[in-house]
N, C-alpha and C positions, 0 to 999 in steps of 0.2 A: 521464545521469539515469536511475533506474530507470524502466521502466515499471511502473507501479504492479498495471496490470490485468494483470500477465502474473505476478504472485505468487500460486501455488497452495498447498492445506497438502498435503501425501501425507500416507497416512495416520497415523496413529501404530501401533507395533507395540512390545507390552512396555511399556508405559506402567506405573512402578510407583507406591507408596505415595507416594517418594521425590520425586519430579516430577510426580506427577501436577496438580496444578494448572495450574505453570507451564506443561507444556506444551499441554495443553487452551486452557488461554484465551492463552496464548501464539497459538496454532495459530490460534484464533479473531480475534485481533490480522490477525495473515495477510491472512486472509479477508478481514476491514471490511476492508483496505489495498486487495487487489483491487478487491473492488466499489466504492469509491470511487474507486479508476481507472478501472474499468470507466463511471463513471457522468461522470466529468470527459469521458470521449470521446463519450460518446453524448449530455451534454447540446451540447459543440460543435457535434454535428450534428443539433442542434432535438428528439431523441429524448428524453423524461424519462422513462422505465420505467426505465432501469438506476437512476437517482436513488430512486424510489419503493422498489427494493429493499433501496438502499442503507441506507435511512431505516428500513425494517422490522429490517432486520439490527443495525443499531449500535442502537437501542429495545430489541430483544429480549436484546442482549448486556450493556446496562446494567443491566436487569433482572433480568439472570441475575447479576450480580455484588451488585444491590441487597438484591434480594429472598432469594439463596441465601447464594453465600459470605460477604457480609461479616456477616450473621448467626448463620451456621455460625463463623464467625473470630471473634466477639464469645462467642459460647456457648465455646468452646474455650478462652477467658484470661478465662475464671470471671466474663463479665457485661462484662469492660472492652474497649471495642472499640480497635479496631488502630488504633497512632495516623495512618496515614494518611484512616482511614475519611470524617473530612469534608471534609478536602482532596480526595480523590477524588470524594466526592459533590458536592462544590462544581463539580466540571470535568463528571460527570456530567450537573447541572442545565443549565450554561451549553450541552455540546454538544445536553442533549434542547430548550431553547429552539431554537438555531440552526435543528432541524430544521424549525419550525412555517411559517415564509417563506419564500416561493418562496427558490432557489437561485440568489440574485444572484452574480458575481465578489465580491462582498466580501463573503458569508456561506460561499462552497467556502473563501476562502482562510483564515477566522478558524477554519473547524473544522479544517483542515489543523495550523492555528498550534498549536491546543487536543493535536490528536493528536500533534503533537512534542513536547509537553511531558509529557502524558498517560502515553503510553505505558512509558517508561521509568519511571515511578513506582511502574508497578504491574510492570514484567516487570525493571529493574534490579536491582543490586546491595542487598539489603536491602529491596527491593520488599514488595508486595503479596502477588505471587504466591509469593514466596520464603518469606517470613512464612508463607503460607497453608498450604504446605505442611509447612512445621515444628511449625505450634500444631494443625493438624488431623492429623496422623500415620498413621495406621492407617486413618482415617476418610479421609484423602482422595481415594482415589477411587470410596467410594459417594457424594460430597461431585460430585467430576466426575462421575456418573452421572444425577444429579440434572439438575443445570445441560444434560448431553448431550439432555434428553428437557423442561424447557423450552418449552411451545409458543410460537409465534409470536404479536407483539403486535399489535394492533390500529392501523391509521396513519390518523388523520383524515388531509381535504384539505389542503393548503398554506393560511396566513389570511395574508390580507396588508392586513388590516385597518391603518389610520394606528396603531393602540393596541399595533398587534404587534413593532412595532422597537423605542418604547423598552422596552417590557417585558426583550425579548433584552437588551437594550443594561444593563439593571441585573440580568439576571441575571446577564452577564457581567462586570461589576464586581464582585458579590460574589465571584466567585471569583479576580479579579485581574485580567481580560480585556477589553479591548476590541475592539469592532467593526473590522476593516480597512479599511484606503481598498482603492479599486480597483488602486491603485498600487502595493502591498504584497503583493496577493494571491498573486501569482506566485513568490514569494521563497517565500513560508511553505509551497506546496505545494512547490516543489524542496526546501526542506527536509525538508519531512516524506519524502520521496522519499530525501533522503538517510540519514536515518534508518532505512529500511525496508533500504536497499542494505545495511548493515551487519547488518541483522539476519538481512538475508536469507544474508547473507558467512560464516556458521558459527556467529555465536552463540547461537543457537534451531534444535534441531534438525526434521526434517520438514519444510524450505521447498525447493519444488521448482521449477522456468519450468514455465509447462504447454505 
């Protein structure tokens, strides 16, 4: 299985018009991977600061994709947004609910699920990020300059208020998703693990062991 927390981005060098998207938020893909390993070991060991970071990092990366590109992607094809745009937001909502309660086994393993599926949507074949950089052109890496500088969100406390599960629980039916049992969660995190192994395997370039 890959270790998740041992996936680093090196830097990029020569980043052009051509790629600049993908590999940026590509690169940023990476990262949440890490930190999300990073955070699966340290919650085993009763530590939640890696989780806290984790949660600031995937908020802030949603953001950067909400709030920058896919607005920048909808200006670029003259007002008509990408047709992944609310499918994407739809997996969006569901993982920024996930993040609101504590970090049970079956809330690590549904965003695990979300990020298998997720990710390829936007970094695959005919993707997101593929799109992005074909309809933004010339513009796309003052487009990735933007998003580079980005500040950091804001993360209320964990609620684990009774009202806070089913809320998740129907934000992730809109998007297609349900909650995991405890007994599911393990699967969907190897997966998502297996996912990243491939990515990490040469398809995306700048992924380094650290």
């Amino acid at each position: 299985m890959t270790n998740l927390a041992a996936i680093e981005l090196a830097p990029a060098c020569g980043t052009t018009s051509i790629d600049a998207v993908r590999r940026f938020l590509g690169g940023e893909h990476r990262k949440l991977e890490a930190h999300f390993g990073r955070a699966l070991e340290a919650l085993a060991d009763g530590d939640p600061s890696a989780w806290g970071r984790f949660r600031e990092k995937l908020l802030r990366h949603i953001g950067i994709e909400e709030r920058i590109l896919l607005p920048a992607l909808r200006e670029a094809r003259g007002g008509d947004p990408d047709p992944l745009a609310a499918r994407l937001r739809l997996d969006h909502g569901a993982l920024a609910a996930l993040l609101v309660p504590s970090p049970t086994s079956r809330v690590l393993g549904t965003i695990a699920g979300i990020l298998a599926e997720h990710e390829p949507r936007e970094e695959g074949p005919g993707g997101l990020f593929a799109s992005a950089d074909e309809s933004l052109a010339s513009r796309a890496p003052s487009i990735v300059e933007r998003m580079q500088l980005a500040p950091s969100v804001p993360v209320s406390p964990h609620n684990d208020d009774p009202r806070v599960l089913p809320a998740v629980e129907r934000a992730l039916s809109r998007a297609g998703y349900r909650l995991l049992a405890r007994s599911e969660a393990s699967a969907a995190i190897e997966r998502l693990c297996e996912i990243v192994s491939l990515a990490s395997g040469g398809e995306l370039p700048g992924v380094v062991p650290s």
